[in-house]
C-alpha positions as CSV (number, residue, x, y, z in Angstrom):
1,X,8.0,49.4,127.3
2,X,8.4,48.8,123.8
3,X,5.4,46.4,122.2
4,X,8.0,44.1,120.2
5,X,9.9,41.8,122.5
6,X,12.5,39.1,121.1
7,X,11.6,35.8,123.0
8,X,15.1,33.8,121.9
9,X,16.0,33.3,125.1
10,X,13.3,32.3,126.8
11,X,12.5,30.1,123.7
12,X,15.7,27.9,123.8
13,X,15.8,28.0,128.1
14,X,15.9,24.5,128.5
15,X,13.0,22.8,129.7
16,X,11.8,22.9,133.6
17,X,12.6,19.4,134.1
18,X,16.6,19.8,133.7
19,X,16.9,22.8,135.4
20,X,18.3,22.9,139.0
21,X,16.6,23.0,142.4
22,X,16.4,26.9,143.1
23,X,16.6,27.9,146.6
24,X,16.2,31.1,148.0
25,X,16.3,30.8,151.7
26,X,17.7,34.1,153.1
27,X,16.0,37.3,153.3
28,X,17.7,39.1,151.0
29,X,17.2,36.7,148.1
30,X,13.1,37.8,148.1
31,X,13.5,39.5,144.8
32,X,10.3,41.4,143.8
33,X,8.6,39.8,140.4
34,X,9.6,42.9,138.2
35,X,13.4,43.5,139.1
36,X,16.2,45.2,136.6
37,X,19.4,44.7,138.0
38,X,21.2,48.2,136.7
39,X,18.3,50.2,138.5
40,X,19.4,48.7,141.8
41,X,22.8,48.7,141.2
42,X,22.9,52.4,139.6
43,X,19.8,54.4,140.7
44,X,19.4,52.3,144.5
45,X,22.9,53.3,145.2
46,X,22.8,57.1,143.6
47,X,19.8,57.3,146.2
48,X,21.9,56.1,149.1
49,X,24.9,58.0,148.3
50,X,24.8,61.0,145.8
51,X,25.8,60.9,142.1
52,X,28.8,62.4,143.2
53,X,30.1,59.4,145.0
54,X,33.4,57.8,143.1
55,X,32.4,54.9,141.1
56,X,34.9,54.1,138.6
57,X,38.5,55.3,137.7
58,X,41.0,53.9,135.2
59,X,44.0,55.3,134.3
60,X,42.8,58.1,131.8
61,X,39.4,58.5,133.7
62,X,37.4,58.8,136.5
63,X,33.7,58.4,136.7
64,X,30.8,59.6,139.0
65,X,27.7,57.1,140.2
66,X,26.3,60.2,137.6
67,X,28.4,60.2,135.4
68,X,28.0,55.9,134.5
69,X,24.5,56.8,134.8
70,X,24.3,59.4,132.7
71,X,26.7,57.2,130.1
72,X,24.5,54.2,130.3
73,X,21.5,55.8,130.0
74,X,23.0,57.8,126.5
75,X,24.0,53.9,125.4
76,X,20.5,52.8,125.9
77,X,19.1,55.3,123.8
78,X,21.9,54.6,120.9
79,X,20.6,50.7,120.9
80,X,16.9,51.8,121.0
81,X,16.6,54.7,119.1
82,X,19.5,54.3,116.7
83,X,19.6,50.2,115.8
84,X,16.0,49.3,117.1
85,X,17.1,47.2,119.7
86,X,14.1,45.6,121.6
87,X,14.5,43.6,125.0
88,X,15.3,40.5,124.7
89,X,17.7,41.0,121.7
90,X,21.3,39.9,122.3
91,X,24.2,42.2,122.2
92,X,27.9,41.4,122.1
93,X,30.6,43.6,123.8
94,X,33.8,43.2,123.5
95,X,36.6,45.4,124.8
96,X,38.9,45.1,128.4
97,X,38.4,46.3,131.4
98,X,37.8,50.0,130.9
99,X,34.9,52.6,132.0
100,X,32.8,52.2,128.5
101,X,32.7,48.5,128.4
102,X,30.7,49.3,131.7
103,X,28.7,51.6,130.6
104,X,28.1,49.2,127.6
105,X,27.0,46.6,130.2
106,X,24.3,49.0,131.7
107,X,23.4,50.6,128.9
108,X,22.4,47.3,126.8
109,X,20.3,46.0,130.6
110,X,18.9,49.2,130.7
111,X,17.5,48.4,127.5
112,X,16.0,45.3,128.3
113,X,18.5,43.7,126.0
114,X,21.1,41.0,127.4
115,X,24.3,41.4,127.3
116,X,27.2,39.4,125.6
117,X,30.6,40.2,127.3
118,X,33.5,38.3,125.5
119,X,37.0,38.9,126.2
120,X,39.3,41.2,123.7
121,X,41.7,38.6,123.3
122,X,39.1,35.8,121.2
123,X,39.7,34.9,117.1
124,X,37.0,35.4,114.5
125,X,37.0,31.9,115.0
126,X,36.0,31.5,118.4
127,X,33.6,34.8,118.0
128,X,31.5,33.3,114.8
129,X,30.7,30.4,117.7
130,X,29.9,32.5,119.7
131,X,27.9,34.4,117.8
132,X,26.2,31.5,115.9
133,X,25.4,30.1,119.6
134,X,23.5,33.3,120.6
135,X,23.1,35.5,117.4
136,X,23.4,39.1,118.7
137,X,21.9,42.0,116.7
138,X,24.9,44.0,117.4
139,X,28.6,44.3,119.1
140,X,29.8,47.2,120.9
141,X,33.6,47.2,120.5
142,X,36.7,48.6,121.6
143,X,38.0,50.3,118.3
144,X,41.4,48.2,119.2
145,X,39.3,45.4,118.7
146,X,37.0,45.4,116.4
147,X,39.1,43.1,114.1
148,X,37.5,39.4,113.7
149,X,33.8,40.5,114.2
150,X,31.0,39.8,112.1
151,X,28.1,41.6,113.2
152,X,27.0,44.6,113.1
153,X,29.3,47.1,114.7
154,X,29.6,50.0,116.9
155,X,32.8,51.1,118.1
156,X,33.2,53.1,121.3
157,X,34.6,56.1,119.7
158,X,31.4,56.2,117.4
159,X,29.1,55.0,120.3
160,X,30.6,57.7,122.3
161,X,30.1,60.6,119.6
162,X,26.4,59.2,119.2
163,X,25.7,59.4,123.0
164,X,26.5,63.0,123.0
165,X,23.4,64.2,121.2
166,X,21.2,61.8,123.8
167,X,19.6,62.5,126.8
168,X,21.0,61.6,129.9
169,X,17.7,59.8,130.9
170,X,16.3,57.1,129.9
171,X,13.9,54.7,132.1
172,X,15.2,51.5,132.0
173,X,12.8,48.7,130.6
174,X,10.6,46.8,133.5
175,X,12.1,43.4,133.0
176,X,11.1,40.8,135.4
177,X,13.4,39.1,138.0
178,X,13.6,35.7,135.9
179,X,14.4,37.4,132.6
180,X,17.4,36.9,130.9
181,X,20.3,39.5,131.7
182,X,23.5,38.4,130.0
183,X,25.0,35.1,128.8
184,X,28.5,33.8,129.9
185,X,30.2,31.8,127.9
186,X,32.6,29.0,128.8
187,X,34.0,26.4,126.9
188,X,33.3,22.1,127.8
189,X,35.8,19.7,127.3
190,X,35.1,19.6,123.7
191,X,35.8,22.7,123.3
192,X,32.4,24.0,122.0
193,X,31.2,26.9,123.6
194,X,28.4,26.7,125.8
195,X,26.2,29.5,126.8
196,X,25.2,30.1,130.5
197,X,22.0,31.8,131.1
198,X,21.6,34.0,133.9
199,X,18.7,36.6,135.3
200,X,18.1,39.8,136.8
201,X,17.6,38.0,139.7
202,X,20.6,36.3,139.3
203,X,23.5,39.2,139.6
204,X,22.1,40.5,142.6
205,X,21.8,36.9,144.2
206,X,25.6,36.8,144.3
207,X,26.3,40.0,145.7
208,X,23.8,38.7,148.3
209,X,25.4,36.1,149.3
210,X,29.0,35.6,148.8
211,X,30.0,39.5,149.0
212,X,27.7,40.0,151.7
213,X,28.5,37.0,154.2
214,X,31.9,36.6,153.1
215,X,33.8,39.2,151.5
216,X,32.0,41.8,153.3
217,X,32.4,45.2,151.1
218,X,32.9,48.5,152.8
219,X,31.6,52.0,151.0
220,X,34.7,53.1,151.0
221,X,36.8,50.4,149.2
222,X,38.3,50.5,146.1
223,X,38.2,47.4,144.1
224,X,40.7,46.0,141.7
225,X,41.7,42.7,140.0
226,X,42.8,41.0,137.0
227,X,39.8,38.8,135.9
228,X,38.0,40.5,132.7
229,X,34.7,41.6,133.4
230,X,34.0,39.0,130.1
231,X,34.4,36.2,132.7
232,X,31.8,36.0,135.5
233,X,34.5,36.1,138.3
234,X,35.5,39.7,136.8
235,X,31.9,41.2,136.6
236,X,31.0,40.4,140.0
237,X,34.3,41.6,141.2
238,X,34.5,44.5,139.4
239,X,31.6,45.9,138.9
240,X,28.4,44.0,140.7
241,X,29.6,43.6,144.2
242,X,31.3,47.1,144.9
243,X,28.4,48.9,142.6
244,X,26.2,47.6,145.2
245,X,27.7,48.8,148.1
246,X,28.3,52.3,147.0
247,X,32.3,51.7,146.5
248,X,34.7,51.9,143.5
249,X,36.7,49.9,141.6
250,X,39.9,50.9,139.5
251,X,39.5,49.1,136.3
252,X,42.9,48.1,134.4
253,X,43.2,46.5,131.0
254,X,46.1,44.4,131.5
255,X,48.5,44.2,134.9
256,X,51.3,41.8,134.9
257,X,51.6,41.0,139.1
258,X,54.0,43.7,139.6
259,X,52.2,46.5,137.4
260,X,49.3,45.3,140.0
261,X,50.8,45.5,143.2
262,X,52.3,49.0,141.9
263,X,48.7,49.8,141.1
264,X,47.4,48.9,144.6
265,X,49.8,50.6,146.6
266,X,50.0,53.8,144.1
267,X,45.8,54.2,144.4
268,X,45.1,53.0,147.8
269,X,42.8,49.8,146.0
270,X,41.5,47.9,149.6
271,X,40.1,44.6,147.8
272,X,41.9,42.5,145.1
273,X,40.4,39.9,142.7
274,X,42.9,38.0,141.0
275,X,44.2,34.6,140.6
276,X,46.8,32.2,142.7
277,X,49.2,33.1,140.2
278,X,49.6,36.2,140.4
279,X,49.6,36.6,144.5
280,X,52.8,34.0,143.9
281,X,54.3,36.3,141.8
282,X,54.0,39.4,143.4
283,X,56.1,37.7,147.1
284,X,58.6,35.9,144.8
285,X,59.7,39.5,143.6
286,X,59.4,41.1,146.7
287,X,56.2,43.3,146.2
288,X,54.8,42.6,149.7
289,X,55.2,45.7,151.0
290,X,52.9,46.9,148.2
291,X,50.3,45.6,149.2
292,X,50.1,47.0,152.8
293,X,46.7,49.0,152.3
294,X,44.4,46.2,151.1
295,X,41.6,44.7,153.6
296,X,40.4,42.0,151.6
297,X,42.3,39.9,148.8
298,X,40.4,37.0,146.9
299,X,41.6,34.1,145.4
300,X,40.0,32.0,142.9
301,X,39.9,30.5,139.6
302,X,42.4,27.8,140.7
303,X,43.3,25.7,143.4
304,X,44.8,27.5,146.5
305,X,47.7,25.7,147.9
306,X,48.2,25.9,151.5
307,X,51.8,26.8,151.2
308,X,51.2,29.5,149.5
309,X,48.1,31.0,151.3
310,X,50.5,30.8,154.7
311,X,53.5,32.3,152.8
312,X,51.2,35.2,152.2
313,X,50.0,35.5,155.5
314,X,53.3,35.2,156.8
315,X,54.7,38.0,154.3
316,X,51.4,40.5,155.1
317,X,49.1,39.5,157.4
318,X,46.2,39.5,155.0
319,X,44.1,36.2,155.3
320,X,43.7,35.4,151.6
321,X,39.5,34.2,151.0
322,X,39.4,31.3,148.8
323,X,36.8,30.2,147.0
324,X,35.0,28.3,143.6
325,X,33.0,29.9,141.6
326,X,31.4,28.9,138.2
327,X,30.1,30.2,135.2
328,X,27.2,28.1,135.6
329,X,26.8,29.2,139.0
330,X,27.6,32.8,138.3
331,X,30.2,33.7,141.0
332,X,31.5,32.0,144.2
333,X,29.3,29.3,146.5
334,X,32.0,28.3,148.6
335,X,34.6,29.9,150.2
336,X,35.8,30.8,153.7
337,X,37.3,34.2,155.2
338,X,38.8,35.7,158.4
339,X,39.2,33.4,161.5
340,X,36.9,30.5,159.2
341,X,39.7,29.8,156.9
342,X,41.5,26.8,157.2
343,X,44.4,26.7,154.7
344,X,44.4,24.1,151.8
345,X,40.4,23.8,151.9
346,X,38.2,26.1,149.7
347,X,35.8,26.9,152.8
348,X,32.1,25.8,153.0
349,X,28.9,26.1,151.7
350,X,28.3,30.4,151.0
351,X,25.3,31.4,153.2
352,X,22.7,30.7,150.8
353,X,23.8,27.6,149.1
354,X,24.0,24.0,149.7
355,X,27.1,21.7,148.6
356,X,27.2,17.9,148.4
357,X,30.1,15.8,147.6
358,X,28.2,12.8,145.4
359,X,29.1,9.6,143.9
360,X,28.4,8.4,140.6
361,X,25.1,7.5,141.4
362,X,24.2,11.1,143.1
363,X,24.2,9.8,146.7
364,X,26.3,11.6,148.9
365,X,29.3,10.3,150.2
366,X,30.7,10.1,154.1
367,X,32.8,12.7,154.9
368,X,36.3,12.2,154.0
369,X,35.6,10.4,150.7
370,X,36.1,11.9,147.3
371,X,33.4,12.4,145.2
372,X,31.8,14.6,142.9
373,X,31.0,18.3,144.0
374,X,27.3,19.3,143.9
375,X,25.7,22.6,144.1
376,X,22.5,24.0,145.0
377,X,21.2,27.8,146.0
378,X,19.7,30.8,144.2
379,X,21.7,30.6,140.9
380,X,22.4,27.7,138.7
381,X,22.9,25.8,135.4
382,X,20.8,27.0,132.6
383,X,22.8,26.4,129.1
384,X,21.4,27.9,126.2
385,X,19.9,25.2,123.9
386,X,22.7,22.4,124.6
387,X,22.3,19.0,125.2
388,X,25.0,19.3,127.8
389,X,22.6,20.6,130.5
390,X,21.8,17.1,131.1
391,X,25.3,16.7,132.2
392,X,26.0,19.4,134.6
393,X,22.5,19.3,136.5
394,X,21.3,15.7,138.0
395,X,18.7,15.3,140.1
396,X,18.2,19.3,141.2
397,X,22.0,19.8,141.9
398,X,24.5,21.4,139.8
399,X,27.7,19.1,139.4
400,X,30.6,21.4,138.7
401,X,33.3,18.9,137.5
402,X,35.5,19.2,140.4
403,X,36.4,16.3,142.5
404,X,36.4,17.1,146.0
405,X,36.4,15.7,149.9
406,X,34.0,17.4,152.6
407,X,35.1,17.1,156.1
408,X,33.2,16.2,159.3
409,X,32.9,20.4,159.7
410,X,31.8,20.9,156.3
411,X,35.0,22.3,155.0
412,X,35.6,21.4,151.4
413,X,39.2,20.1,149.9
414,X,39.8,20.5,146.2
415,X,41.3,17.3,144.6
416,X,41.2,17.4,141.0
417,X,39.0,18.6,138.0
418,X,36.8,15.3,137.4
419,X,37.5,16.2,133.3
420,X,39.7,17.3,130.9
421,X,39.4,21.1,131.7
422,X,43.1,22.4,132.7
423,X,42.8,25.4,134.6
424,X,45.6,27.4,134.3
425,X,46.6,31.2,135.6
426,X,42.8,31.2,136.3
427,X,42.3,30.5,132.5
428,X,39.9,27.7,132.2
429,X,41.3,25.7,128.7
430,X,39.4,23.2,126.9
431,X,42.1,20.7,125.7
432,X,40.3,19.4,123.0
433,X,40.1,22.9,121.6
434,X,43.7,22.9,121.8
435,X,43.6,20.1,120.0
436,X,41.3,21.3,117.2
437,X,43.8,24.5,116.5
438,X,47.7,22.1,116.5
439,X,45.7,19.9,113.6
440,X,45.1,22.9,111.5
441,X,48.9,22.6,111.1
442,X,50.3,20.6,108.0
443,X,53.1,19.0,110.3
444,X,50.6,17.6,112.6
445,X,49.6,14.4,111.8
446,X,47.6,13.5,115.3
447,X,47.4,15.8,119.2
448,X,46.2,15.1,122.5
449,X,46.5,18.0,125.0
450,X,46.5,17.6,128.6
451,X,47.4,19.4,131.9
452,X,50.5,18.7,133.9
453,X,50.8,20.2,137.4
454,X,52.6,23.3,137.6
455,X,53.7,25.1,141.1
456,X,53.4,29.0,138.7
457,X,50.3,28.4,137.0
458,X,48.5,25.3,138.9
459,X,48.8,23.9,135.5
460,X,50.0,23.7,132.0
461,X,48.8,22.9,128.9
462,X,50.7,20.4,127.1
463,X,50.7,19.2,123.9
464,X,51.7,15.4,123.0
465,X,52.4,16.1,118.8
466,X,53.0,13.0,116.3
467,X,54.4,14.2,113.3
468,X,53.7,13.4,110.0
469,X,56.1,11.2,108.1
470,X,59.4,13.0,107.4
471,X,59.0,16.3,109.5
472,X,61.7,16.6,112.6
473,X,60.5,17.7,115.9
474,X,62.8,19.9,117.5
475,X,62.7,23.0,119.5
476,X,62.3,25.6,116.2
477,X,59.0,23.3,115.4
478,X,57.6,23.4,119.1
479,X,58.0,27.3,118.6
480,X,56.7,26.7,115.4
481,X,53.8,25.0,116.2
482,X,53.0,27.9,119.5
483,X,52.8,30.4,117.2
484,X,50.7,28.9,115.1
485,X,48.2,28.3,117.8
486,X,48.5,31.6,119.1
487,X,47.4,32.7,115.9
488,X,44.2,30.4,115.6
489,X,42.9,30.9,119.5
490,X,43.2,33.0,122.0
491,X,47.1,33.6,123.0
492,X,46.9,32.1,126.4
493,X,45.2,29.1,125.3
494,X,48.6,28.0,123.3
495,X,50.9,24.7,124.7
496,X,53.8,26.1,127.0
497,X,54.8,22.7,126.7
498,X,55.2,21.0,123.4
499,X,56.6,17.2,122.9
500,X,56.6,14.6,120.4
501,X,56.1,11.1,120.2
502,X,55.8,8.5,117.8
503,X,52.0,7.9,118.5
504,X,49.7,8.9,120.9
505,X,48.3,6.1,123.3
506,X,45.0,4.9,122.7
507,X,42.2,2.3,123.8
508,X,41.1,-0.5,121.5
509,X,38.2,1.8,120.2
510,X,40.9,4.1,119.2
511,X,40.5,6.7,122.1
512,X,43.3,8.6,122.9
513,X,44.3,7.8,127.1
514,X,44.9,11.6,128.3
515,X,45.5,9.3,131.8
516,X,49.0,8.1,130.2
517,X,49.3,11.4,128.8
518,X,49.7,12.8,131.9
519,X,51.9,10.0,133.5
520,X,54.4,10.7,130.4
521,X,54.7,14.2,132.4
């Protein structure tokens, strides 16, 4: 192992006291004390299998268990021996779904390093936060992407000439079970990013429990989906839970719902990852019968509607598994499949975890109450070096922001987000961030940006625009103003729904209401 080690991480964890109650109360979840997770998930399953065994195919490409092996291992030796990367340093990737941005992944654990995934689609803007949150040493980039970043760079085409002259082994650095893998990023209501810290221990731990209670991975599926492997939903999707089973997963860069369903019918994919959305799409245009070969079809990053899980049912027999996840939390803690599912609840508790519905005090409330949703199991809440841990972790439990009701047979129902996140197409949207980008605009005098309740996307962001004095709102300046957001954030972050009023409500302290906001809609 190399002698230098950089300690940032560990240094800015924050302190013992606010972090949640850890339970680890199945079997499986007895990690050993020195654990890296791309051994078990590459060399564990080569030993089972072969390194002959499929393991992941994109359009251009098909890889080998060997092959990603042989490809990470050639990446690890680029960061070590070429930029003196050291474990513990941070490195940010950037790229979509494809076959490198996952031997990227490996590669920089294998290291010892921790990994940075952000999505292809973020400004300079929202990177130099993201970078000034975390400081990487280095980003490993898509060469279509390598616009905005202000680090020092690698792109693949380079990284992939530099890995030729490597060997194809490399032993990966002994890190232990509780250091730091990777840092997910997601955004508060204020639109600030906030890092999530996660461990070794912690990307198996999912696998662990929900994919091995609920969604139950075969060998011989093939995985696909729409969430990028950027978002937490999308790495253990994609690439943790069928890695660990041996199976394969067919990574896509972009799908709309009907390139998907032509995607899953034309490969044979048996287990889907994408959002509401998109399964509402694909039986409003008639792609049913696309979808005949899949076994297992998840649904997450938004609320599930009854109707539409038993207008799926009805249209191909598949059960769609609900479920909430977090970034915080990693992947999914609760969620229900097969003859458990009741439509219009989320499920219960994920073998493994414990959920709560609290009040504002933290005491739980009786069964068909709303209250606050509370989480506790083997992963949880550690921010990187932000007051706002204090927030989501009281008393042991993670509180995920979701208002919900528990039932008398511990079924959750999903009311409302308890902030002002809007979760849209799976997208989770800080309005306030929203905000921030509309009042870089000359015209804008004053914003607020809140969801409204869409049947499509579960919701969409809108924008309540005053003017300043003189300047006409009409529908060229709600195109207007769009683009001009589209420009400054990510694309699918802009308003879909733009109107203007004279001024924006407020409180006496000058707060703007987001409540009347969303009664205007």
């Amino acid at each position: 192992m190399t002698a230098h080690v950089d300690t940032f991480c560990a240094d800015h964890l924050p302190p013992r006291s606010e972090w949640p109650e850890f339970r680890f109360a199945l079997p499986e979840l007895s990690y050993p004390d020195t654990l890296n997770c791309a051994r078990v998930l590459l060399e564990d399953t080569i030993e089972r299998f072969g390194p002959d065994r499929r393991c992941l195919v994109s359009p251009e490409l098909t890889w080998s268990y060997g092959d990603l092996l042989r490809h990470a291992n050639q990446v690890a030796h680029v960061l070590v021996a070429d930029y003196g990367i050291v474990p513990g340093n941070r490195v940010l990737l950037r790229a979509p779904n494809n076959p490198w941005l996952v031997a990227c992944w490996f590669g920089v654990l294998r290291a010892g390093a921790v990994a940075v995934t952000t999505m292809s689609l973020l400004r300079s803007g929202e990177l130099r936060a993201i970078a000034e949150v975390c400081r990487p040493s280095l980003a490993l980039c898509d060469p279509r992407f390598t616009d905005g970043v202000d680090l020092p760079l690698l792109d693949f085409d380079e990284l992939a000439a530099r890995c030729a002259d490597k060997p194809a082994e490399f032993e990966p650095v002994a890190t232990a079970a509780d250091d730091v893998a990777l840092l997910a990023f997601t955004s508060g209501t204020t639109g600030k990013p906030k890092a999530t810290m996660h461990f070794h221990r912690d990307v198996l731990a999912n696998s662990d429990t929900f994919a091995r209670h609920v969604l139950k991975p075969e060998p011989d599926d093939l995985f696909t989906g729409t969430p990028p492997i950027a978002f937490t939903f999308g790495l253990g999707g994609l690439v943790v839970f069928p890695l660990h089973v041996g199976a394969a997963t067919l990574l896509l860069e972009r799908a709309t719902p009907a390139e998907l369903a032509e995607a899953v019918r034309d490969n044979g994919v048996s287990v889907l990852f994408t959002a509401p959305t998109a399964y509402r799409s694909m039986l409003a245009n008639g792609l049913a019968d696309r979808l005949t070969g899949l076994r297992r079809c998840v649904s997450a990053g938004e609320a599930l509607s009854r109707s539409l899980w038993q207008d799926f049912f009805d249209t191909t027999g598949i059960r769609l598994i609900d479920g909430i996840g977090a970034t915080e939390l990693l992947h999914i803690f609760i969620a229900a499949a097969d003859d458990d599912i009741r439509p219009g609840s989320t499920g219960r508790a994920v073998p493994g975890y414990e959920a709560a519905v609290l009040d504002a005090n933290g005491r739980p409330v009786p069964d068909g109450m709303p209250g606050r949703l509370a989480v506790k199991g083997p992963t949880g809440c550690r921010y990187l070096a932000d007051p706002r841990q204090r927030d989501y972790v009281r008393d042991g439990w993670n509180i995920t922001g979701d208002t919900y009701v528990r039932d008398r047979d511990g079924y959750f129902w999903y009311q409302a987000r308890s902030d002002d996140m809007i979760i849209s197409s799976g997208y989770n949207i800080a309005g306030p961030e929203v905000e921030e980008a509309l009042l870089g605009h000359a015209d804008v005098a004053e914003c607020g940006v809140v969801g409204m309740p869409d049947e499509e996307r579960g919701s969409l962001v809108t924008a309540y625009v005053v003017l300043r004095a003189g300047v006409t709102g009409d529908d060229r300046k709600v195109k207007e103003l769009q683009d001009f957001v589209k420009q400054r954030i990510a694309p699918y972050k802009y308003p879909r729904v733009v109107r203007f009023l004279d001024a924006l409500p407020r409180t006496s302290t000058g707060k703007v209401q987001r409540f009347r906001l969303r009664q205007l809609g």
